[in-house]
Phi, psi and omega in degrees: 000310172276006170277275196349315214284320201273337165271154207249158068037146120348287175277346179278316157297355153273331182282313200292305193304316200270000147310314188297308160266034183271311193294311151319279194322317189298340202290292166355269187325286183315320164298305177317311170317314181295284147024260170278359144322291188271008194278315182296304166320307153310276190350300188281338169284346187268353204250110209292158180268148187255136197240093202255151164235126156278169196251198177303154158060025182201185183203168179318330195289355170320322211249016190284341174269005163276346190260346182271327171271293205286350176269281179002293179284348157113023177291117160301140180236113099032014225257048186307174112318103192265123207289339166084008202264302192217140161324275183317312187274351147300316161320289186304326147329306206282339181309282172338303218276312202316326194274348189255359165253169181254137178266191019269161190237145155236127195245141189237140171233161216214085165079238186288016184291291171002275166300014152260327175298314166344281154312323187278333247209008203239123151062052122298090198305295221285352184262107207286286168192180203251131172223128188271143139231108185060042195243154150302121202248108210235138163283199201273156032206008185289135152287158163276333185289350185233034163229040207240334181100158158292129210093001177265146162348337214257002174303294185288356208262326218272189163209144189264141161199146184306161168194144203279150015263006154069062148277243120332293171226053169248084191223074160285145206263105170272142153273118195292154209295329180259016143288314269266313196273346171263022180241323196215342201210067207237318162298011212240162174267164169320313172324296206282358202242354183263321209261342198258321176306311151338284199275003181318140183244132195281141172270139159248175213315315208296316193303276201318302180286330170316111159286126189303151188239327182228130161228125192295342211261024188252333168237030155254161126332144182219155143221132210240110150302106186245149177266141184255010187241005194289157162214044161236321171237132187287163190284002143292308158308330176304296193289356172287321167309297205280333216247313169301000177257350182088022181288176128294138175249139145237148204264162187210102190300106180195158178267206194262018169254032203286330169305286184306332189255324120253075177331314190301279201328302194297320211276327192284314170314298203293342161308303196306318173293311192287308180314301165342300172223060197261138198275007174291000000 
């Protein structure tokens, strides 16, 4: 009786065989899945976090279609709010945010960002490297005020107004509003330069005068966006900037809003830059 019981079927021995390889095949699957699971993980971990700075006359939302291509591409993003007050105490801001993330970073400055990465950004491990855009590249005792070049816009263009306690240099600097687009935006249309005049946020005199003390761009890697249409910094002063730091250059038919006008171009350097010295 229990020998009888203890022999199979046919069909009960074709069903078992194809569990059984059903069962091999889900184990397959689940390791691959697994795998590449971690393969991706390796992947997005090996990929440095971007650190965007804006520069005067602008705020984080500058950077929103470089931050939409670089998430895209599977980049952790950045954006601080750059206080726009002092050289120093921007530096020291942006130091703050670096210290409270985990790298490695490729830190990017937008004009007067450019001199605060600088400076921020001197005897850091975790800062892989540095990108200018349409930025101020500034050595040890340099200003932004003497460095923008002969000929730009930004002499005729600006106005000054106090803020308490209206000392020296509590003076912050605006571009005036029927400047605003041939000084800083001449590729951007009228509408969208109207609406960025508005909401400009000022730098001030203590920022603009403020000496640079550390440059960060003498022991990183550098790559420098130069807009060849700019008029707030000329595009001679630029490549003089970019070229005493050893960056790689690329050049961008753009006004100095080259972030906002051409995105793609900013989002493909700072890749280009992260690839570059990338520790995978």
């Amino acid at each position: 009786m229990f020998a009888q019981a203890a022999k199979r079927s046919p069909q009960t021995s074709l069903l078992l065989t194809i569990f059984a390889a059903l069962l091999s095949l889900s184990a397959v699957f689940l390791l691959t899945a697994s795998a590449q699971s971690a393969s991706a993980a390796a992947a997005g971990a090996a990929k440095p976090t971007v650190v965007l700075v804006h520069g005067a006359w602008a705020d984080a939302s500058g950077w929103s279609e470089v931050t939409a291509r670089l998430q895209k591409d599977g980049y952790r993003v950045l954006a601080p709010a750059n206080p726009l007050r002092s050289l120093d105490g921007d530096a020291a801001y942006l130091q703050s945010i670096l210290a409270q993330e985990e790298g490695p970073f490729v830190v990017v400055g937008h004009s007067y960002g450019g001199a605060v990465i600088t400076n921020a950004a001197a005897g850091n491990p975790d800062v892989d490297a540095l990108v200018y855009v349409n930025a101020f590249v500034p050595d040890i005792g340099d200003d932004i005020l003497h460095l923008a070049g002969e000929g730009t816009l930004v002499p005729s263009s600006i106005e000054f107004k106090g803020y308490p306690p209206f000392g020296a240099t509590d003076v912050d600097i605006y571009i005036k509003p029927a400047n605003f687009r041939e000084t800083l935006a001449g590729d951007l249309s009228t509408k969208d330069a109207a609406v960025l005049a508005v909401t400009q946020r000022p730098l001030s005199f203590a920022a603009a005068s403020g000496a640079t003390t550390a440059t960060a761009w003498k022991t990183i890697p550098s790559w420098y966006l130069l807009g060849t249409e700019d008029r707030t910094i000329t595009p001679a002063a630029q490549r003089f900037m970019a070229e005493r730091a050893g960056a790689t250059i690329e050049e961008v038919k753009s006004s100095h809003l080259s972030l906002i006008s051409q995105p793609g171009t900013v989002a493909e350097l700072i890749e280009e830059a992260a690839a570059a010295t990338s520790h995978g």
